[in-house]
C-alpha positions as CSV (number, residue, x, y, z in Angstrom):
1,X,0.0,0.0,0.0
2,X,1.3,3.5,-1.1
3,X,-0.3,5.6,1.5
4,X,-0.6,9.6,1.0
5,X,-2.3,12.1,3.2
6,X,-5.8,13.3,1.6
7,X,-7.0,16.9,1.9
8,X,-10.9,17.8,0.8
9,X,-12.5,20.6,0.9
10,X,-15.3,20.4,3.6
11,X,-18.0,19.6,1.1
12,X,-16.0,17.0,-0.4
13,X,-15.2,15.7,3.9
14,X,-19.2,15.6,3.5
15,X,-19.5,13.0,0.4
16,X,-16.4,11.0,1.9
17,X,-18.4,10.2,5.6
18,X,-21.6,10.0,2.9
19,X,-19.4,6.8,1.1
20,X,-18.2,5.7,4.5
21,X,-21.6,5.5,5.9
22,X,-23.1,3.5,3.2
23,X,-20.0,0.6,2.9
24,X,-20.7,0.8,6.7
25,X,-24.3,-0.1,6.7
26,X,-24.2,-2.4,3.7
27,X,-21.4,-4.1,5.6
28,X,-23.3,-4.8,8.9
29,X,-26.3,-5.8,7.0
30,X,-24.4,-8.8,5.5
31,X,-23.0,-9.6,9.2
32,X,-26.4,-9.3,10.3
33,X,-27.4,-11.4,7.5
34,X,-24.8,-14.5,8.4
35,X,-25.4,-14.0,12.1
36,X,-28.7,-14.9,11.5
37,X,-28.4,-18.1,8.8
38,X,-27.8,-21.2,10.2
39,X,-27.3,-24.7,9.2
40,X,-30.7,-25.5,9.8
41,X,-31.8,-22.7,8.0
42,X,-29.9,-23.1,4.6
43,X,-26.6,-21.6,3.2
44,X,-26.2,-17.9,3.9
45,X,-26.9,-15.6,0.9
46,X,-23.7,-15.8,-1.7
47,X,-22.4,-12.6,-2.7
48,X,-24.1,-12.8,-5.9
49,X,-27.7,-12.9,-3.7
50,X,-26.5,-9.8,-1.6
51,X,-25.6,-8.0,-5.2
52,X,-28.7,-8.6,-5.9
53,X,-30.7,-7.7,-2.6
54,X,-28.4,-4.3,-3.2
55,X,-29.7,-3.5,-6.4
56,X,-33.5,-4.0,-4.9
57,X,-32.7,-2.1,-1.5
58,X,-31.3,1.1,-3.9
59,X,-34.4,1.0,-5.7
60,X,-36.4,1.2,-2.4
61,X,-34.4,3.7,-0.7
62,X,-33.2,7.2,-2.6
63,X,-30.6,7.6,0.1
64,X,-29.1,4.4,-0.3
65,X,-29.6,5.5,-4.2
66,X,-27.7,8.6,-3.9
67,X,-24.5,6.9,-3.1
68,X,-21.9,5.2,-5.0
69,X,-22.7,1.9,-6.3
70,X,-19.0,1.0,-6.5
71,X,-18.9,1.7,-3.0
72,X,-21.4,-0.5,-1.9
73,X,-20.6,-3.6,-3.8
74,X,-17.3,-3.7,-3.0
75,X,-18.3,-3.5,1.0
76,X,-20.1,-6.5,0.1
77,X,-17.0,-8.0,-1.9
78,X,-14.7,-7.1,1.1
79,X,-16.8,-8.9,3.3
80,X,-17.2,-11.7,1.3
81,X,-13.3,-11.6,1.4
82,X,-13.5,-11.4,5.1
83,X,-16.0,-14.6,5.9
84,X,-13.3,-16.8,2.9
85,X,-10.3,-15.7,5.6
86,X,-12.5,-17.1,8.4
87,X,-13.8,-20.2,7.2
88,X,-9.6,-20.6,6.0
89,X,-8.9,-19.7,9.3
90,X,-6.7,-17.0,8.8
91,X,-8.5,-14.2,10.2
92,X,-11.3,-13.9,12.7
93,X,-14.8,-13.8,12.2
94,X,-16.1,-10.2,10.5
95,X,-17.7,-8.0,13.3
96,X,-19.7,-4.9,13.5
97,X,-18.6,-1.9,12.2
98,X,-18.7,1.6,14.3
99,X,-19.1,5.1,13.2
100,X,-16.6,7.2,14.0
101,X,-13.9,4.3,14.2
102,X,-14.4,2.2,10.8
103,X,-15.1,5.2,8.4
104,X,-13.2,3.9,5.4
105,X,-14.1,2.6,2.0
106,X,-12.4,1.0,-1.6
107,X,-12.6,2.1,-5.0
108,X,-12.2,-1.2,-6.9
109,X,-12.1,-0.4,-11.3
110,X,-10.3,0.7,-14.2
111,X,-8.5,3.8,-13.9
112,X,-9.2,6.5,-16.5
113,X,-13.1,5.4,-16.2
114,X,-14.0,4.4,-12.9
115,X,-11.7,6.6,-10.8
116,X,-8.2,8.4,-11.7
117,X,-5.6,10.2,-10.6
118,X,-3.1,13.0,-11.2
119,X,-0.7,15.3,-10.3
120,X,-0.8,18.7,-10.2
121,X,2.8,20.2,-8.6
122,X,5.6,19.2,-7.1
123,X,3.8,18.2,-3.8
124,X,0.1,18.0,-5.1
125,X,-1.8,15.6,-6.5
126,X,-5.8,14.6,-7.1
127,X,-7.6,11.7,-7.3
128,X,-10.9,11.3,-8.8
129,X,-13.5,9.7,-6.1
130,X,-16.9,8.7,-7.8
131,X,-20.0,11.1,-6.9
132,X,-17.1,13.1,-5.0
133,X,-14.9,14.9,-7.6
134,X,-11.8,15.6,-7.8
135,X,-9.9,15.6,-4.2
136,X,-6.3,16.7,-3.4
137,X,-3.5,15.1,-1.4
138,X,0.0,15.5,-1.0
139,X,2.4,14.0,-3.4
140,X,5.0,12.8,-1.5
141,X,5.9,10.2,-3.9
142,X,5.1,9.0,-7.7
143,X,1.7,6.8,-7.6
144,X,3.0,3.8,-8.6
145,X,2.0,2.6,-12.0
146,X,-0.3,-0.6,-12.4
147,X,-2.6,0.4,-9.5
148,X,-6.4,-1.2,-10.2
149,X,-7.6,0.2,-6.2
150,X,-7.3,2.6,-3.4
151,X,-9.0,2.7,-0.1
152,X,-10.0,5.8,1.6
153,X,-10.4,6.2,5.2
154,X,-10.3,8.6,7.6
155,X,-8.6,7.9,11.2
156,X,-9.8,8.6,14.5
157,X,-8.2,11.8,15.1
158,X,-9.8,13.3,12.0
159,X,-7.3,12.8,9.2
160,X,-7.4,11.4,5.9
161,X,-6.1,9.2,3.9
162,X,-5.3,7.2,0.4
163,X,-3.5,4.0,0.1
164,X,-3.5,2.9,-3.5
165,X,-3.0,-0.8,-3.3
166,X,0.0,-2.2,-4.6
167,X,2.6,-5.0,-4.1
168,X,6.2,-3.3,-3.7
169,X,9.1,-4.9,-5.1
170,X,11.1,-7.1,-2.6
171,X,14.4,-5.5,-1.0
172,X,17.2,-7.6,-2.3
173,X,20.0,-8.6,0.4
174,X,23.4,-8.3,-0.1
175,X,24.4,-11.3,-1.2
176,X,27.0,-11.9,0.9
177,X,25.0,-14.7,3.2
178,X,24.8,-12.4,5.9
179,X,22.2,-14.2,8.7
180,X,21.0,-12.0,11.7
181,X,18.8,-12.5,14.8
182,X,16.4,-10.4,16.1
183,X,15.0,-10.6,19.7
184,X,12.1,-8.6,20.3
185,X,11.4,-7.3,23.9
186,X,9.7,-4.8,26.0
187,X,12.7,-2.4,27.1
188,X,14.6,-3.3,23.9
189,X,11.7,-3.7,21.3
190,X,14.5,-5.3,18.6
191,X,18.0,-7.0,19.6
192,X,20.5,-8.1,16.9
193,X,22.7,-10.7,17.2
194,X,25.2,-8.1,15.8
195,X,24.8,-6.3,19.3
196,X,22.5,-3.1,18.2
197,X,19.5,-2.6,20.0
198,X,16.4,-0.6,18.4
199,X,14.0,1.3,20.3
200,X,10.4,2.1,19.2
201,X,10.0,5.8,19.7
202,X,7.2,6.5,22.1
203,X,5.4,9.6,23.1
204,X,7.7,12.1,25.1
205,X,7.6,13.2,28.8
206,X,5.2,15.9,28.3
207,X,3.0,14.2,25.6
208,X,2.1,11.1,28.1
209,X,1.6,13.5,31.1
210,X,-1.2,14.9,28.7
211,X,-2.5,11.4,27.6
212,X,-3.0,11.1,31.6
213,X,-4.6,14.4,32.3
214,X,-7.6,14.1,29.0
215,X,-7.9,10.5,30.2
216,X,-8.8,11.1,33.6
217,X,-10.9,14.5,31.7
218,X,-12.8,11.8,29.9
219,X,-13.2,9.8,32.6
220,X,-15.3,12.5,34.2
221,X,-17.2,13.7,31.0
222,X,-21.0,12.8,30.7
223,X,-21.5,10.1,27.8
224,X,-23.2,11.6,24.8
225,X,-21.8,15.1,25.6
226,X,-20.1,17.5,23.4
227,X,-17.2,17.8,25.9
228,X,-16.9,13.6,25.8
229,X,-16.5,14.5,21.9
230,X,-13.8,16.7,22.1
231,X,-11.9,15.2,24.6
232,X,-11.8,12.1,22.6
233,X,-10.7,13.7,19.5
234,X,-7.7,15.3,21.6
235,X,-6.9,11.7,22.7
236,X,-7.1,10.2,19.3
237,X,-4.5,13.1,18.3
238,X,-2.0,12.5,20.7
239,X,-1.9,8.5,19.9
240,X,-2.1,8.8,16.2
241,X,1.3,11.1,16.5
242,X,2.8,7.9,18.7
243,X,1.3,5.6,16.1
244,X,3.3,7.3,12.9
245,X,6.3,7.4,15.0
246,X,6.4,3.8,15.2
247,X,4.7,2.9,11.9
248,X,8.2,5.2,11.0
249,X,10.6,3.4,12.9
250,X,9.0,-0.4,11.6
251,X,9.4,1.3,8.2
252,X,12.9,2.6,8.5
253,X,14.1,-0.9,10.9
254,X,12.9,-3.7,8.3
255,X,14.6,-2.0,5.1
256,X,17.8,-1.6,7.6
257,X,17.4,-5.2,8.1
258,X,16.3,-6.4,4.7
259,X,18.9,-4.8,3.3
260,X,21.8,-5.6,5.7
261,X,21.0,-9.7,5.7
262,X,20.2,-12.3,3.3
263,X,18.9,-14.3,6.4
264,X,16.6,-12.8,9.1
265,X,15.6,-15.1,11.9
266,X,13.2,-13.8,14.5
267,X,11.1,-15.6,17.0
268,X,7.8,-18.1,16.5
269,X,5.2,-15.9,18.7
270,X,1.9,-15.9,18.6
271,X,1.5,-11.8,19.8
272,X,-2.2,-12.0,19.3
273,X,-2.2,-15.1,21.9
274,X,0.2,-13.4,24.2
275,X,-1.6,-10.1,23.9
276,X,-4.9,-11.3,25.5
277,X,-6.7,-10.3,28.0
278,X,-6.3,-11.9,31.4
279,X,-9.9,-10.7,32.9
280,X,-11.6,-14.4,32.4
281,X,-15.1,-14.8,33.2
282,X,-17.3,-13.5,35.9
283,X,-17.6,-17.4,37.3
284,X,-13.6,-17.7,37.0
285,X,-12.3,-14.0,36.6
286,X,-8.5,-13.6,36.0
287,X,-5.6,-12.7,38.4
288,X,-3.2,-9.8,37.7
289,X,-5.3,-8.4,35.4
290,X,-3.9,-5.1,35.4
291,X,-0.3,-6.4,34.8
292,X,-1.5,-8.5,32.1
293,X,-3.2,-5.1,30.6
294,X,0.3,-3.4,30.8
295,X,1.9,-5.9,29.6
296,X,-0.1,-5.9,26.4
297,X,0.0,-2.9,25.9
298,X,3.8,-2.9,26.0
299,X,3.8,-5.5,23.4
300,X,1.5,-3.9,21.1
301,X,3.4,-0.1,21.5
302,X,7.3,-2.0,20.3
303,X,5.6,-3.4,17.5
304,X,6.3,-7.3,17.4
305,X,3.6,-8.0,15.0
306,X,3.5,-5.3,12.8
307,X,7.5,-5.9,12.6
308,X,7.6,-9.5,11.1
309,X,4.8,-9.0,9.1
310,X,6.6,-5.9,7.3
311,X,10.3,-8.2,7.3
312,X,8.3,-10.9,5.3
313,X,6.9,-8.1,2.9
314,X,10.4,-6.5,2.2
315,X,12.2,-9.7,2.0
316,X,10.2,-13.1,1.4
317,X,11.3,-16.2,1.8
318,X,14.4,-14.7,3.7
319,X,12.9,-14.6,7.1
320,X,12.8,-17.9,9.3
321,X,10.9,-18.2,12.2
322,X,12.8,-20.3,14.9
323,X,11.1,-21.7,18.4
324,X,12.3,-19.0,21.1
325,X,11.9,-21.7,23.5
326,X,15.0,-21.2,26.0
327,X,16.9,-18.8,24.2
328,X,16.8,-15.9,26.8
329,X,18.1,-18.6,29.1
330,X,20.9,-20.6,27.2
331,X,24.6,-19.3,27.2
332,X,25.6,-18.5,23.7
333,X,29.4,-19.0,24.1
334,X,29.0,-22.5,26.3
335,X,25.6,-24.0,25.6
336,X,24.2,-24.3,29.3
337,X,20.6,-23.6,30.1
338,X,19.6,-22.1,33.4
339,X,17.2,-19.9,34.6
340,X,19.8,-18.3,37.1
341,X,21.4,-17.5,33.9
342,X,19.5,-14.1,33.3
343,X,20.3,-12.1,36.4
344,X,17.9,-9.8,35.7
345,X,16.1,-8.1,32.9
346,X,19.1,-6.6,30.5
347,X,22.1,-8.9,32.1
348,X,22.8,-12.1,31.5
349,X,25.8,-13.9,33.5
350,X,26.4,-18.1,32.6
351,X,27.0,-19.8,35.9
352,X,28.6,-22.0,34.3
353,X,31.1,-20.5,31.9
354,X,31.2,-16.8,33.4
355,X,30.3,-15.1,30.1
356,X,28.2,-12.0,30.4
357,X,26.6,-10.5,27.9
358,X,23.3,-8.0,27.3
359,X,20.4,-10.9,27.6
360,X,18.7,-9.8,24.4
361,X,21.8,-9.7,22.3
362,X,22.8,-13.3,24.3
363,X,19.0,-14.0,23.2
364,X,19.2,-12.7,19.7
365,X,22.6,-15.0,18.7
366,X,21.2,-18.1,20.1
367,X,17.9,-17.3,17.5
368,X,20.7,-17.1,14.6
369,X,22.3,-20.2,15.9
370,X,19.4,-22.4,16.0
371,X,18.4,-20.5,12.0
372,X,22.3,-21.7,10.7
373,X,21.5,-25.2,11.3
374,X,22.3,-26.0,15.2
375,X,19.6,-28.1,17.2
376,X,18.7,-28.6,20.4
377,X,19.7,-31.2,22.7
378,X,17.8,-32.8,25.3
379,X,18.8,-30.9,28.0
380,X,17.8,-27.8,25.9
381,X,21.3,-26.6,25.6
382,X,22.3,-25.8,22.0
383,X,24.3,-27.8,20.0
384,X,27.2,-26.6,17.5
385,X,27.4,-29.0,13.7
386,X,29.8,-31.1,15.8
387,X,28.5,-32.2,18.7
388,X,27.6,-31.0,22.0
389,X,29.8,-28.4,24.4
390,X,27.3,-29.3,27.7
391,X,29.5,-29.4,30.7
392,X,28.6,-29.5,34.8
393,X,27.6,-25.9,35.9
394,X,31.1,-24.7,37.7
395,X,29.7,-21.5,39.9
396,X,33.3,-18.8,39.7
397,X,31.5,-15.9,39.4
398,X,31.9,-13.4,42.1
399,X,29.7,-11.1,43.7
């Protein structure tokens, strides 16, 4: 996706939350719709049926009329998209869409008749939006060529966007069989086996103490208020300029990396698993439920997801995924495996061999290891092409 930053006039904002409303309500209609089919009732309308039951609800309703056809069908073709991934498995069931957080749409056709775009200077551009006319964003880039789609939407703190949908050619590596690891953490969000540690920026000093102060301001606003509204849109502001800082840095970290290393070998984790809510049910509720919440939301702000998925864009087939199963607690330069290994968070001393090293970058080299072709042993420690380097644990540290 080649995003750029969209700009209408405030009668143009008017027929872009008029398109946004109708893929919204079209789409929830076809959730609706498959919530309430069952087995016993028969096969849930196709796409073709709903295409159909479209044409006959525009007929019956001038408002639904007045929109974009385009619009419409392809909320139906998205979700038709969206119930394939689930019955695959690869994505969750579809769910109900809110106003004011899903206010998006796509533009699916042949440019030049459907839609089309253009530029105008050296840093403006238009793109033609059907029933909308002509709408300006900010050429930051050429749009690449080839493009059959874009997808408008518009975030919760107010902006706009394009992303015309493309695939982007792959990073090539060096060529030099360079392999790296890459330990992702909370304090460190990425550790290399080469020793460098990235950091996801985050908001500043004075930037969280605000997040606190409209929180607790929201916190005390009466629901449905004008106040509420406002407050809200102030929140979403503040988090949307932490979001494009990281969204930034994962940009700017997996070219580094795709670039650097023909191999990149990160960690097997399921974040969506590990970033779940501890709360449990009101029979059997949860314990540590607010650690768990920081936690996640730890995880989520250094971007382990959003990281791996971007690597395997830039550079497919070049990423392996390795078990992290005792590799924070294994000594890269003898092989043992012991807890009291990782003195603490960022230090990690062997008690066997002495070695002491930062525990992500110790963490990080035994993910490249196991990559390069060395396995694990029953004990767990790991094993080096030829043969094992397990010895007793000789304590001659000193502290």
């Amino acid at each position: 996706m080649s995003r750029y930053r969209l700009c209408p006039t405030p009668v143009q904002e008017a027929g872009l939350l008029e398109h946004c409303g109708h893929a919204r309500f079209v789409w929830n209609l076809a959730v609706e719709q498959h919530a309430w089919w069952t087995p016993r009732r028969g096969p849930a309308p196709s796409f073709a049926a709903q295409c159909r039951q479209l044409t006959e609800a525009r007929a019956a309703f001038r408002w639904l009329a007045g929109g974009s056809v385009i619009v419409q069908q392809q909320a139906l073709k998205d979700f038709a998209q969206a119930m394939a991934n689930f019955f695959g498995g690869t994505h969750r069931r579809p769910g109900w869409r809110k106003a004011g957080v899903h206010e998006g749409f796509r533009i699916v056709g042949k440019r030049g008749r459907q839609w089309d775009v253009r530029r105008l200077s050296r840093r403006v551009g238009e793109v033609r939006v059907p029933k909308v006319g002509w709408v300006r964003f900010r050429w930051s880039r050429p749009v690449p060529g080839g493009v059959k789609s874009f997808r408008v939407r518009r975030d919760r703190a107010g902006r706009w966007h394009v992303a015309f949908a493309t695939v982007p050619d792959p990073i090539p590596g060096p060529g030099n069989g360079a392999v790296v690891g890459v330990d992702r953490g909370v304090a460190v969000s990425a550790a290399l086996s080469s020793g460098e540690l990235l950091h996801a920026p985050a908001l500043t000093g004075r930037e969280a103490e605000r997040l606190r102060r409209l929180q607790r301001r929201l916190a005390r606003a009466a629901k449905g208020s004008n106040r509420r509204t406002r407050i809200k849109a102030a929140i979403a502001r503040v988090k949307a300029r932490e979001a494009d800082r990281r969204r930034d840095w994962v940009e700017k970290a997996t070219t580094g990396l795709a670039a650097g290393f023909d191999v990149i070998a990160v960690e097997d984790l399921n974040v969506r698993g590990m970033t779940r809510s501890a709360r449990g049910t009101i029979d059997a509720p949860g314990a540590g439920v607010g650690a768990k919440a920081g936690l996640n939301r730890a995880i989520l702000a250094s971007g382990w997801g959003v990281l791996v998925a971007r690597l395997e864009d830039k550079a497919p087939g070049r990423v392996i995924k390795v078990n992290p199963r005792y590799t924070s607690q294994t000594c890269h330069a003898c092989g043992h495996r012991a807890s009291e290994n990782r003195e603490s968070q960022a230090v990690f001393w062997c008690v066997a061999c002495g070695h002491r090293a930062h525990a992500d970058v110790n963490a990080a080299r035994n993910i490249k290891d196991t990559a390069v072709g060395r396995t694990v042993a029953a004990r767990g420690a790991l094993q080096p092409p030829g043969g094992a380097t397990n010895r007793e644990p000789h304590p001659i540290r000193l502290s």
